[in-house]
N, C-alpha and C positions, 0 to 999 in steps of 0.2 A: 419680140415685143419692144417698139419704142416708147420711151417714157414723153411726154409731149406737154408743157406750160404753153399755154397763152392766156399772156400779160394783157388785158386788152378792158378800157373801162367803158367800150362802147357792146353794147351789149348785138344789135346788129351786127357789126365785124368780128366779136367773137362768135356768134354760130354760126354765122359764115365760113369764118374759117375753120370750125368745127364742122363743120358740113361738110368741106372738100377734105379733111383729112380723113372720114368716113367713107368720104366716096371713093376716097384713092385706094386705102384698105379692099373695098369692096372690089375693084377690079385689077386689083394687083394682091394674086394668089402670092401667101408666105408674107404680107406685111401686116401687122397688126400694130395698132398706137393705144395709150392709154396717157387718155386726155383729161390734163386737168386745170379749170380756169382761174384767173385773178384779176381781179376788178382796177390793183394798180400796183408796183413794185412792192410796198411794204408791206404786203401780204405775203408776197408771192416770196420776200425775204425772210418773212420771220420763222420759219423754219426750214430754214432751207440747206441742206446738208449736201460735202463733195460728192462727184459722180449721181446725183440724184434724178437729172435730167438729160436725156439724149438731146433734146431739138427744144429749143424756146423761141416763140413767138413774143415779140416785145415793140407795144405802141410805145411811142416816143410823147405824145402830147395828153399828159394824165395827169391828174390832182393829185395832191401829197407829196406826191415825187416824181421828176420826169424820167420816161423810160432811159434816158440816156447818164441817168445819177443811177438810177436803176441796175444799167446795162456793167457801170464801173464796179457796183458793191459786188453785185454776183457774180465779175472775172476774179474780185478778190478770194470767193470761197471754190469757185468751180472756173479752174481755164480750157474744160475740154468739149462741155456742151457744144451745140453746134446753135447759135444767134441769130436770127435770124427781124430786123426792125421791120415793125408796118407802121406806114406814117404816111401822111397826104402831104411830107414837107420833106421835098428828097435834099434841101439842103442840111437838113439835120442827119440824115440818115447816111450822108457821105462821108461825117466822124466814127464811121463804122471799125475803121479801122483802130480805132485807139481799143476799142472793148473786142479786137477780134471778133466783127461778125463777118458772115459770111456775104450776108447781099440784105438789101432789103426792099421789100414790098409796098408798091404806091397806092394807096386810096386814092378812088374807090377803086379795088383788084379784080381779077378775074377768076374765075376757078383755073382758068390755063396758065397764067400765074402762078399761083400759088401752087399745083400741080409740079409745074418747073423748080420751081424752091425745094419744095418736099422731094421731089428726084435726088437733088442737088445732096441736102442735106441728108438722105439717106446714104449717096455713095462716101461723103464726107466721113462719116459713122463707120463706116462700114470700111473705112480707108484706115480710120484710127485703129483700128486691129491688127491691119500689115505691118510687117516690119522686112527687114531687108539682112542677111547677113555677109560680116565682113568678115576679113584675116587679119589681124596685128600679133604680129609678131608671132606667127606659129597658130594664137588661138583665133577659132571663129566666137563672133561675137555679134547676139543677136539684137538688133535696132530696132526697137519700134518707130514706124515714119513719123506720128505725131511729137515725138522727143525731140527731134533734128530740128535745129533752128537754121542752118544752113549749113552749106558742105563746098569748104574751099580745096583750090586745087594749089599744090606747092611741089611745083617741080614733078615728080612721076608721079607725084602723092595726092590721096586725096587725104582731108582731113575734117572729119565731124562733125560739128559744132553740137552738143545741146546744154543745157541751162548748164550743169552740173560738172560737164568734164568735156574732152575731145577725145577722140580714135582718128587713129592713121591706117591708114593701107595704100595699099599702092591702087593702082588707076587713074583714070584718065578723063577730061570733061566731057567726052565722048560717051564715056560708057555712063556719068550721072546723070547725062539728059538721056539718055534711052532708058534707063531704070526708072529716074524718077519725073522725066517731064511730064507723063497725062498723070502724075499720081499727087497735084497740088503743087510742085516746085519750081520755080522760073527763075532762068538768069538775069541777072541784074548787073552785070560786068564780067572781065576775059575770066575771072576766076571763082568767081560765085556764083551759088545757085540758093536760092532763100525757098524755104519755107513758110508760104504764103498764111499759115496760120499763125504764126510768127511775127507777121507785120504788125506794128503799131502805127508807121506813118508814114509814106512818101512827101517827103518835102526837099523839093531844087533837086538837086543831082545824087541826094540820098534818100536810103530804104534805113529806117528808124524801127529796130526789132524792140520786141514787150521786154528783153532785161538792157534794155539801152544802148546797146551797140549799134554803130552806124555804119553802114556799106556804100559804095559809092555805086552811082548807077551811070554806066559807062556810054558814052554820047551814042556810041553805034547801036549800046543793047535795046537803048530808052523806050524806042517805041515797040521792040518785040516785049518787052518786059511788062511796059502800061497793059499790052493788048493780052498779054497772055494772064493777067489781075483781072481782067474783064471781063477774061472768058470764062474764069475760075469764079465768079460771081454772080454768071447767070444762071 
């Protein structure tokens, strides 16, 4: 069972998209959503507790508070939901990256659309549960994917990154794009490979991660890097 918010103060586009995430359930045995609506963020904020939501549906253009003040207070209590903006103004909706979302959705949408999103954001979910295990130093050591904020390579090594700490092991950038390339992660230069959920901003020749560290994006990787952020968001 997916837990399912849509932020949405038009009340059209909300059972709408209550509709197609019904119909999706309906023909996709083993998925069931439990949906529940809000008229604008500060509702849908005031009790709103960690891990409380799988997948959020979030208008950008609403009274009291735009979804995108919205989209910030609620990465402050939950950074693991999966984001998703519906908005008829896809230049708002390309700040996606600062709140970690995933893609978002153009008014007026389609059910094939939207259909795409909910795929999308169910493998995401369902991605945040693998984890990957390494060797350091003698111990294995089990990694959930969504922790890794990126994984540099130094010399035979590979090395970690998440919020908290690093691990080392030995390997190769060979073997971390065959592990983690379809699983969310793209390179961005000779020695890094980011965790697309992780991004807060591409700007000029760097990748700007949520606790502010900045990677460089390497002239040769630029355009396999852009295209493979593209692909990750359809």
């Amino acid at each position: 069972m997916f837990r399912v918010a849509v932020v949405e103060d038009e009340d059209d586009a909300a059972d709408k998209l209550i509709a197609c995430l019904r119909r999706y359930s309906d023909v996709h045995e083993g998925i069931a959503f439990d949906i529940v609506a809000f008229e604008d963020p500060v509702g849908f904020l005031k009790t709103l507790t960690p891990d409380e939501w799988d997948i959020v549906f979030m208008d950008i253009e609403m009274p009291n508070m735009d979804g995108m003040e919205g989209a910030h207070r609620f990465r402050e209590i939950d950074r693991d939901a999966v984001l998703i903006f519906v908005t008829n103004m896809a230049q708002f909706a390309m700040q996606g990256y600062e709140v970690d979302a995933l893609s978002y959705i153009l008014k007026p949408f389609s059910e094939a659309d939207v259909e795409r999103k909910i795929t999308r954001a169910i493998q995401l979910r369902n991605r945040d549960a693998e984890s990957i295990l390494i060797t350091q130093r003698g111990n294995i050591q089990r990694l959930p994917l969504r922790d890794i904020m990126y994984v540099e390579v130094r010399g035979r090594n590979l090395v970690y990154h998440t919020a908290s700490c690093t691990y080392t092991a030995a390997g190769s950038m060979k073997s971390v794009e065959a592990s983690l390339g379809e699983r969310g992660f793209a390179r961005c230069a000779n020695s890094y490979v980011v965790n697309h959920r992780h991004i807060a901003s591409v700007a000029g020749a760097s990748v700007i991660l949520s606790n502010d560290v900045e990677l460089p994006i390497g002239r040769s990787f630029r355009m396999d890097f852009l295209a493979a952020l593209a692909k990750i968001a359809r």
